[in-house]
VOGU-3710 file (C-alpha; in Angstrom, 3 decimals, decimal comma):
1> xxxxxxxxxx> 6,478/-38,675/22,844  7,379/-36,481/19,895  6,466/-38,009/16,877  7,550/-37,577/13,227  8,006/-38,269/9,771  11,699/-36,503/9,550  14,375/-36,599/12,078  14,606/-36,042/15,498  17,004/-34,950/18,338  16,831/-35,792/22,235
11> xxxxxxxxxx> 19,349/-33,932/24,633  19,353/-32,765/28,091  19,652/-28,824/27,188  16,558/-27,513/24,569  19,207/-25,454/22,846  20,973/-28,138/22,420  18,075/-30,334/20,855  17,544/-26,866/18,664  21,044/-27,025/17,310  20,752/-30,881/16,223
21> xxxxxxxxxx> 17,234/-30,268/14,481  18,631/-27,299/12,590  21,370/-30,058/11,236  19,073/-32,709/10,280  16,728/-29,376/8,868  19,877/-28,577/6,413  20,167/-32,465/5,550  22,523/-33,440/8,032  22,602/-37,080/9,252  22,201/-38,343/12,715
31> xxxxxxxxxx> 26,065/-38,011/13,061  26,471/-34,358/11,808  23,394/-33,587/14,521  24,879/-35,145/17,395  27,897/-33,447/16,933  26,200/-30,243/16,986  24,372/-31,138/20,140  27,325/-32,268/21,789  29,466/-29,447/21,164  26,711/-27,084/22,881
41> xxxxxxxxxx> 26,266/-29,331/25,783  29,905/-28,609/26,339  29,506/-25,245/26,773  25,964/-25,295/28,693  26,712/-28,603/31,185  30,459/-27,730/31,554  30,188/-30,125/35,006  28,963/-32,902/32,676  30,854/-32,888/29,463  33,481/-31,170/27,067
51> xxxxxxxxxx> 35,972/-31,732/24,464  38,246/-32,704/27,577  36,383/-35,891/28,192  35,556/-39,165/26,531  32,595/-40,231/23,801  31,430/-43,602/23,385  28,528/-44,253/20,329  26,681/-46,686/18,819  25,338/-45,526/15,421  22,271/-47,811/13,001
61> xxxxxxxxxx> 22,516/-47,198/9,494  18,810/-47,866/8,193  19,855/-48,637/4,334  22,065/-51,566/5,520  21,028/-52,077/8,686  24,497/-51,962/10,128  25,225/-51,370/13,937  28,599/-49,474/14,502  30,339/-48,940/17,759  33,136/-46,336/18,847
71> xxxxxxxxxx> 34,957/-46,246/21,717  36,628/-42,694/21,936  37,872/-43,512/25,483  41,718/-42,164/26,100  44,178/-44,085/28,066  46,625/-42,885/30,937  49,600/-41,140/29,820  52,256/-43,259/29,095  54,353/-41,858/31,839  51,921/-42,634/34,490
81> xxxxxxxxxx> 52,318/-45,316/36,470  51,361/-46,806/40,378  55,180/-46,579/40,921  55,137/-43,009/40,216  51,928/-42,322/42,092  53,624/-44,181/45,391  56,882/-41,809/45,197  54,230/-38,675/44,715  52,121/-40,310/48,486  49,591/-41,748/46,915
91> xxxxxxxxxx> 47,826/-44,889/48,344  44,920/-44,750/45,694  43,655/-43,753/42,470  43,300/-39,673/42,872  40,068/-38,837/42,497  40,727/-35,355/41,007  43,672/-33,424/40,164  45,949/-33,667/37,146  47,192/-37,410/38,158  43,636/-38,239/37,598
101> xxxxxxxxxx> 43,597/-36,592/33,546  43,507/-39,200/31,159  44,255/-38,359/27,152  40,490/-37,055/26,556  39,158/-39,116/23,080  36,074/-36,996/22,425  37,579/-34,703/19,256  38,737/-38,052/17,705  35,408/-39,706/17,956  33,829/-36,359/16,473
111> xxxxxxxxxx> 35,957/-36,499/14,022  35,872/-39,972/12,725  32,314/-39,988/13,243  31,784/-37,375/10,758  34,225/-39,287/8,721  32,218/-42,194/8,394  28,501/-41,000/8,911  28,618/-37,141/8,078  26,718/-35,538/5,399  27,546/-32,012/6,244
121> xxxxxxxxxx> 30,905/-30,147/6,131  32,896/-30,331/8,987  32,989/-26,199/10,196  29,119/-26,267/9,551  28,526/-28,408/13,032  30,105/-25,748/15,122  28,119/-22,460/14,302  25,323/-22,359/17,169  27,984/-24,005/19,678  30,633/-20,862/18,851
131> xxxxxxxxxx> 27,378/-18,674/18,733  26,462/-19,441/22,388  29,859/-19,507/23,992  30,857/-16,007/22,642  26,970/-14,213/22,646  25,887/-16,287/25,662  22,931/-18,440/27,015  20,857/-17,719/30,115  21,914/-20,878/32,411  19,075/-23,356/32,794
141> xxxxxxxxxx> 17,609/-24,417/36,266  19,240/-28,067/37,177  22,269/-26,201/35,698  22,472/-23,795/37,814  22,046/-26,385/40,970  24,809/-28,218/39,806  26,837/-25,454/39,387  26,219/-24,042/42,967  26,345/-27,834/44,520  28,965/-28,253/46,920
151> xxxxxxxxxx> 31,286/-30,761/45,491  31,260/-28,775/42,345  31,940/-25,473/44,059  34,781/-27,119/45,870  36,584/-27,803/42,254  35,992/-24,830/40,602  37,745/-22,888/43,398  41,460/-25,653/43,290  42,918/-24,342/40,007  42,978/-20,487/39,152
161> xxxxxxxxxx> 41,950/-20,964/35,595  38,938/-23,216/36,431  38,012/-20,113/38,829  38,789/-17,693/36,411  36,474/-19,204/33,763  33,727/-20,841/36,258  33,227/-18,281/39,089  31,527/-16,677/40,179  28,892/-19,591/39,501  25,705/-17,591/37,605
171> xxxxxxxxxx> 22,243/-17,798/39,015  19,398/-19,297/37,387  18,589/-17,087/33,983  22,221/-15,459/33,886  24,433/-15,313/30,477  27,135/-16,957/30,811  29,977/-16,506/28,440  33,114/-17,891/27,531  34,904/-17,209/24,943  37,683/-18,874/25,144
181> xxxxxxxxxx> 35,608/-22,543/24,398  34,741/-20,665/21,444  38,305/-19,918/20,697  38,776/-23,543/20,856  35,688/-24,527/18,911  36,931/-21,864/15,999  39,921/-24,104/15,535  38,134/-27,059/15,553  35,928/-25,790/12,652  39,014/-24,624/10,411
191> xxxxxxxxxx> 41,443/-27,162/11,454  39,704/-30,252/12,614  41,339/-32,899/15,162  44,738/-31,792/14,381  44,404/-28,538/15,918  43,595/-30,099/19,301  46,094/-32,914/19,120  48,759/-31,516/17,460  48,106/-28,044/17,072  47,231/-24,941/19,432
201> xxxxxxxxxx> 44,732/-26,772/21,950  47,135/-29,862/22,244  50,198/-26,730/23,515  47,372/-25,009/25,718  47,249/-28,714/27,147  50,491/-29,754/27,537  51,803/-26,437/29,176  48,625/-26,690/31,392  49,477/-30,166/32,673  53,287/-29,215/32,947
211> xxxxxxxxxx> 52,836/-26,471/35,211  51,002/-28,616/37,341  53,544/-31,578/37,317  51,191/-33,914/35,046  52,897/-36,940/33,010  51,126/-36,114/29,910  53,397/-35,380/26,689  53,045/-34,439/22,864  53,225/-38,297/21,942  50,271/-39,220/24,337
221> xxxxxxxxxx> 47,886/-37,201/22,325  49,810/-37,136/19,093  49,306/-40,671/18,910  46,080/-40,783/20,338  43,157/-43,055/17,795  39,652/-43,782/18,957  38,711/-47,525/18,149  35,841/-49,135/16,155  34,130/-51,625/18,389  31,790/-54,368/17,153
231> xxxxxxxxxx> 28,655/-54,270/19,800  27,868/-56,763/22,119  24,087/-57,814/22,873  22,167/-60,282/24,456  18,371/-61,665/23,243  15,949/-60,444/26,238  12,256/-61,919/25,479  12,548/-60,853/21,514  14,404/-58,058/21,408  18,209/-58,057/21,463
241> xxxxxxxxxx> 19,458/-55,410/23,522  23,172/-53,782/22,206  25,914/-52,162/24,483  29,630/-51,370/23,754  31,978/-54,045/24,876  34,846/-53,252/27,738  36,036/-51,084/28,881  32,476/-49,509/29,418  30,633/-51,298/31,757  27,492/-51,924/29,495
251> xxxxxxxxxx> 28,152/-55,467/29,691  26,622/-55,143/33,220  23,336/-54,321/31,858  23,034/-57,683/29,117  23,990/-59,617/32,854  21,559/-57,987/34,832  19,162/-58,693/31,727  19,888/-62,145/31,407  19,653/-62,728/35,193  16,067/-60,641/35,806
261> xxxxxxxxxx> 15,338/-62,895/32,070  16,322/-66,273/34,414  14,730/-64,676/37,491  11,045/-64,257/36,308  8,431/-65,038/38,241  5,545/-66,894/36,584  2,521/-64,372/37,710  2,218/-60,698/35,967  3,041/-58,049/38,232  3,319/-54,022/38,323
271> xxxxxxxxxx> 6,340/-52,702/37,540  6,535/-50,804/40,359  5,097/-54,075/42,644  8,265/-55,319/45,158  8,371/-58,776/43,554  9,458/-57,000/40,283  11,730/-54,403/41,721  13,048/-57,096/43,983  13,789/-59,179/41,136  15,997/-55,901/39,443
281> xxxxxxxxxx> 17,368/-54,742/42,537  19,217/-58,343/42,883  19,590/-58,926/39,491  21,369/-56,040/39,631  23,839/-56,776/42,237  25,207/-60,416/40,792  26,016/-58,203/37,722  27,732/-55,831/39,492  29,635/-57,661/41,670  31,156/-59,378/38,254
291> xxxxxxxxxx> 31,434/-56,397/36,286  33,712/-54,746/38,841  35,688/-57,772/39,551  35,963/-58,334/36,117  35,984/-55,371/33,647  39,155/-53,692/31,996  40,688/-52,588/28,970  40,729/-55,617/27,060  43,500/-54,473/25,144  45,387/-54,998/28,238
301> xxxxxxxxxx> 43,762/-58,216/29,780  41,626/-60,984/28,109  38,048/-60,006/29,704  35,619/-62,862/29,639  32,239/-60,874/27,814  30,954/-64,619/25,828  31,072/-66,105/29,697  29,730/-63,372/31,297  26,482/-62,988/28,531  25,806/-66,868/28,634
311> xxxxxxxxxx> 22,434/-68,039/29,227  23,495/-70,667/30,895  25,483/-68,690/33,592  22,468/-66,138/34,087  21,034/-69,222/34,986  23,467/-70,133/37,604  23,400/-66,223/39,227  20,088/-66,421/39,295  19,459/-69,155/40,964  21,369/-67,461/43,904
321> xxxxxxxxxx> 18,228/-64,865/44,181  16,247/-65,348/47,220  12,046/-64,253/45,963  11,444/-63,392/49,816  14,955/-61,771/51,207  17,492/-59,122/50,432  21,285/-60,487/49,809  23,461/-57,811/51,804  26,420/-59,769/50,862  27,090/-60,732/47,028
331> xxxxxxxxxx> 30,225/-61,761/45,686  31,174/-61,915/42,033  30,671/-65,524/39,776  33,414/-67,970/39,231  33,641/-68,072/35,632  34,606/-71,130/33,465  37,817/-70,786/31,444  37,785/-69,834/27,592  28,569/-36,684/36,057  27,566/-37,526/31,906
341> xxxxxxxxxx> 25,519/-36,258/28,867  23,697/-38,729/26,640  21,642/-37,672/23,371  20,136/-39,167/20,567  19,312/-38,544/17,236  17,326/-39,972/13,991  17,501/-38,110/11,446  14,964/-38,618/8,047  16,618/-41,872/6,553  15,789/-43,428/9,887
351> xxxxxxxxxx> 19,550/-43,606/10,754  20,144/-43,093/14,695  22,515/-41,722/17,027  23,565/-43,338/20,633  25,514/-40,761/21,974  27,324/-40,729/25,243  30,098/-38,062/26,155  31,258/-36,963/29,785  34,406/-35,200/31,831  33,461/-38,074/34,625
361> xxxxxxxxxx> 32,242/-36,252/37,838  31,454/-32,765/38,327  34,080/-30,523/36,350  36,240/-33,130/35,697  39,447/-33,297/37,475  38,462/-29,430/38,418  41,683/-28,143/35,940  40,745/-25,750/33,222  42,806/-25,753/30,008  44,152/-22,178/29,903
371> xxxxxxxxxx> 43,017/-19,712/27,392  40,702/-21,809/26,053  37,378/-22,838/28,636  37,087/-26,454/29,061  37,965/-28,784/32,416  40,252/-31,957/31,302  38,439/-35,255/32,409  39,249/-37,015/35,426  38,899/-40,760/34,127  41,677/-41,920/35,676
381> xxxxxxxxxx> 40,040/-42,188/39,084  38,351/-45,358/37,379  41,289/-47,257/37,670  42,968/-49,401/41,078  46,053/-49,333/42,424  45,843/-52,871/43,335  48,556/-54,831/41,114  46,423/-58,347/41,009  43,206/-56,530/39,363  43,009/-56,508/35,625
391> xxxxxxxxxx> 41,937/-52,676/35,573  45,221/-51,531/37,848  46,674/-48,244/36,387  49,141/-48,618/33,942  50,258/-46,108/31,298  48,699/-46,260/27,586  45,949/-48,454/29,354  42,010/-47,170/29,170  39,953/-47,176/32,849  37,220/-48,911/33,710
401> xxxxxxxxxx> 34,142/-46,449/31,663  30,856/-45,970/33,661  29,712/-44,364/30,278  27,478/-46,679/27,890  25,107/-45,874/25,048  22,081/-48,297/24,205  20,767/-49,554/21,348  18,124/-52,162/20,677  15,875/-53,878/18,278  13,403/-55,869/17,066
411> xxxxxxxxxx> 12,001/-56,766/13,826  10,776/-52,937/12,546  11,454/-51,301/15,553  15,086/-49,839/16,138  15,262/-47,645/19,172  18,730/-45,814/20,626  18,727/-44,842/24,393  20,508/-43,901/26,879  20,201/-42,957/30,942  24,042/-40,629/31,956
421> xxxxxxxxxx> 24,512/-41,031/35,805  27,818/-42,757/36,746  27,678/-46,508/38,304  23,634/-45,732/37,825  23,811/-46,310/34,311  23,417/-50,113/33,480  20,992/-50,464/35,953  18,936/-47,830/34,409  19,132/-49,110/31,063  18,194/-52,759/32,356
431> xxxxxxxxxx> 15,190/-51,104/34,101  14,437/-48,939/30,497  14,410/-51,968/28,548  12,184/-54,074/30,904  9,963/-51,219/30,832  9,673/-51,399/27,175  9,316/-55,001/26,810  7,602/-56,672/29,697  5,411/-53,696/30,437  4,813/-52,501/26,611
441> xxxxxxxxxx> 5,197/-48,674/27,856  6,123/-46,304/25,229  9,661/-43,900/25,418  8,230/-41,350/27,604  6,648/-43,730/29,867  10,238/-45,827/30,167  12,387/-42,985/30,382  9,745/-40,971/33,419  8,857/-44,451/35,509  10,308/-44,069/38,884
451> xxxxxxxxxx> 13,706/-45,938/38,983  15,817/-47,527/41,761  19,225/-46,450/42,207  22,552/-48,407/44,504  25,757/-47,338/44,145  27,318/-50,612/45,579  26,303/-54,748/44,837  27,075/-54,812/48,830  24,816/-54,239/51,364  21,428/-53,725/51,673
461> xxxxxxxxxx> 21,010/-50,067/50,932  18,503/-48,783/47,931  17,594/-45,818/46,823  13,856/-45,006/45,248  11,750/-42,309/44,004  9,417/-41,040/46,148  6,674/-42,072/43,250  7,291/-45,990/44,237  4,633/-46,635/46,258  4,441/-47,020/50,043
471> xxxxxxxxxx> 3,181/-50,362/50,524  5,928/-51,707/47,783  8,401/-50,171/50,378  7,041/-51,548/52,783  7,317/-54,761/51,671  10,599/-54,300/49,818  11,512/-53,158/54,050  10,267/-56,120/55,213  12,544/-58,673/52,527  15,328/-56,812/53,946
481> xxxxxxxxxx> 16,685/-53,986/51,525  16,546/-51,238/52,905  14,870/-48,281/51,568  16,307/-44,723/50,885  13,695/-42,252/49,367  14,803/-39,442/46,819  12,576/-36,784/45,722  10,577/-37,460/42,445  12,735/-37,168/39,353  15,925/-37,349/41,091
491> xxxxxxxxxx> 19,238/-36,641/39,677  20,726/-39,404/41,040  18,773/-41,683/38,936  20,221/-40,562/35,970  18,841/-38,106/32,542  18,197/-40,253/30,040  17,051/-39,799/26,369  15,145/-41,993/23,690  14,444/-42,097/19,735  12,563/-45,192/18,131
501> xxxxxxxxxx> 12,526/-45,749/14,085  9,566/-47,885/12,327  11,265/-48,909/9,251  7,515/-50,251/7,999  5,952/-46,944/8,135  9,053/-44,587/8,324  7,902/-43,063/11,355  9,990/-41,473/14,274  9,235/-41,259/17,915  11,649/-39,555/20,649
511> xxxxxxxxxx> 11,559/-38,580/24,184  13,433/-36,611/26,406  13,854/-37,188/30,309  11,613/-34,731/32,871  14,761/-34,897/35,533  16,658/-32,927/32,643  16,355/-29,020/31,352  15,412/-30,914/28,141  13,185/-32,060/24,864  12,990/-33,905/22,044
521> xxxxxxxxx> 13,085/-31,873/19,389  11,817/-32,492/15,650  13,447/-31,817/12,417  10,939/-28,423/10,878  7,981/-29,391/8,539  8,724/-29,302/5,851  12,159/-29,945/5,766  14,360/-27,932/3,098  17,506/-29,710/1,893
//
């Protein structure tokens, strides 16, 4: 772990983490940092994230120890609609393409953020970010293979701006440039929000989706306001454990909490032992199979979080896990009535940072906003088409979110987290948290312990790290799952990030994920405000 006495940041790129700790260095707060991060991330994991996509964060103030959500997650244009999709040929959600573009919510979130939380001025958080994208950066290695990997490759080549901007796709150590993300991040600076969803950016959008025969219009981001969420949580074994509430699907990790909390066996075991990845691994899928049956824009449709996070129904799920065999077939409960980046920041104060912001899968819905660098998201593919499910498409309605920060706590110890990776992601943090509390490992530990990955509650079918042992497989084999091996710090187990706070001896701790380009990155000693 890193550990210090003034602020720290955690991101998936070092520059990145540099940017942040040059904030908190000039007295930013954990707000002003992450923005900084985040806005270089956009330019340095353009598969990943950008001021096209979404932001969800949770954000701890130490002084009153408050616990704020936002959810900066756009809906679908108002114009678009299952009706319209079915005259266009479609007989699902479009994966990619402009039909997939949702209004992107990221700016907003920035900007009330900063609003709330910021120290700094505004035009101060963009410097390094419009520094990189006009000088350059030499691309990173695990950049670089997700650049060159085959379903990003086939994106970047489907819309001529993408290509223009994208390709060809740089080697490991090349500068890459683009200044027309910088363009767009020098308007941000002088004009804030406005300029991308009234101004310049929002035309270079709208004329962007209109040659392509996209529904958005000027009202859809005109109107567009990012929500303030109270968290939801759960109590696992002491500590209480905070997501966002719908539409992100971190409700699926307090389940699969609750459930593994129900599910314990009496006798210690290894983490990595099959009784206790069993135990996960079905855990796991009960929660899934409700949050997908169940999860939606509750704006839209009443979604039923108390019933899904009681005790008493973990109970129930769990009681439907069989210690000695695999369940290839799980369906959801009956309830009673009534591609991502993630960072994370503490700055001095202790306050912290759970920061989550992503285009969806690789590049988005592969279109490039012209003239100015960045791929629109492609969040719409999280909705149905199926008319009787509460997350069917409708327009001004928000998809189903795979993206979810983490927060939790307990009495002097405040920690923000977070593990990006798609449907991998509450499954990861239920795994992170167990590995804090049951196992007492530290950040690093959590975040580097070999994790499980399936992309489906049905079936059988498991992924590992090769770093689980054999005879655990074996085993795990023999109860009926079976076993898929990955190579050791696999990207499809996700890139996660950690900071803790001690508010007893004002200490900070952070960690940074190995299956990332990387660190945690402290505040410089001594600090000069």
């Amino acid at each position: 772990m890193v550990v210090s006495q003034h602020g720290i940041a955690a991101t998936s790129q070092t520059l990145a983490s540099q940017a942040a700790a040059r904030i908190l260095e000039r007295g930013g707060s954990a707000a002003d940092a992450a923005i900084a991060a985040n806005a270089v991330l956009g330019l340095i994991e353009p598969m990943m994230n950008g001021i096209g996509g979404d932001l969800f964060a949770l954000y701890w103030e130490s002084a009153t120890g408050k616990l704020t959500g936002i959810n900066a997650s756009g809906p679908a244009p108002n114009a678009l609609s299952c009706e319209h999709l079915a005259r266009l040929g479609h007989t699902e959600m479009p994966a990619e393409g402009i039909h997939a573009v949702t209004v992107p919510g990221a700016v907003d979130g920035w900007s009330r953020m900063h609003s709330r939380f910021g120290k700094l001025k505004w035009p101060a958080l963009f410097d390094d970010a419009i520094a990189y994208a006009e000088q350059g950066f030499p691309v990173p290695e695990i950049v670089h293979e997700l650049w060159n990997a085959p379903a990003a490759m086939h994106k970047l080549q489907s819309h001529s701006e993408t290509a223009r901007v994208f390709l060809p796709a740089p080697r490991h150590g090349d500068v890459f440039r683009n200044p027309g993300l910088a363009a767009a991040y020098q308007l941000l600076a002088r004009e804030g929000s406005d300029a991308f969803y009234r101004g310049a950016i929002a035309s270079a959008i709208l004329e962007t989706s209109g040659a392509l025969e996209g529904s958005l219009n000027a009202a859809d981001l005109s109107s567009y306001e990012s929500e303030w969420v109270e968290p939801i949580s759960t109590d696992y074994r002491g500590w209480r454990v905070f997501e966002l509430p719908p539409n992100g699907q971190g409700i699926a990790a307090l389940e699969m909490l609750n459930i593994m909390d129900a599910a314990a066996s009496t006798g210690r075991q290894r983490a990595d032992s099959p009784e206790e990845l069993h135990r996960r691994i079905e855990s796991m899928k009960l929660a899934f199979a409700d949050v997908y049956r169940y999860n939606a824009d509750p704006r839209h449709c009443p979604i039923p979080v108390p019933q899904l996070l009681s005790k008493s129904y973990a109970r129930e799920r769990a009681s439907l896990i069989d210690p000695h065999r695999a369940n290839a077939h799980v369906r959801c409960g009956e309830l009673p009535t009534s591609d991502t980046v993630y960072l994370a920041v503490v700055d001095r104060q202790g306050n912290i940072a759970s920061w989550i912001q992503s285009i969806y899968s690789s590049f988005g819905s592969g279109i490039t906003v012209k003239g100015f660098g960045f791929e629109l998201q492609n969040r719409g593919a999280g909705f149905t088409l199926d008319p009787l499910h509460p997350n069917v498409l409708k327009g001004g309605k928000r998809p189903f979110h795979t993206i979810i920060p983490g927060f939790m706590q307990k009495d002097h110890l405040h920690m923000g987290f977070g593990i990006m990776g798609g449907a991998n992601q509450p499954m990861a943090h239920a795994q992170f948290v167990s590995n804090i509390v049951d196992y007492e490992m530290n950040l690093q530990q959590a975040l580097e312990f070999p994790r499980f990955f399936k992309g489906s509650p049905s079936g059988c079918e498991v992924a590992f790290e090769t770093r689980v042992p054999d005879s655990a497989l074996d085993r795990l084999t023999e109860m009926g799952h079976v076993v898929l091996d990955r190579p050791e710090y696999s990207q499809e187990m996700g890139r996660g990030q950690a900071v803790l706070h001690n508010s007893k001896t004002k200490t900070n701790y952070a960690a940074s994920d190995p299956r990332s380009d990387g660190a945690a990155i402290p505040e410089p000693f001594p600090s000069h405000s």
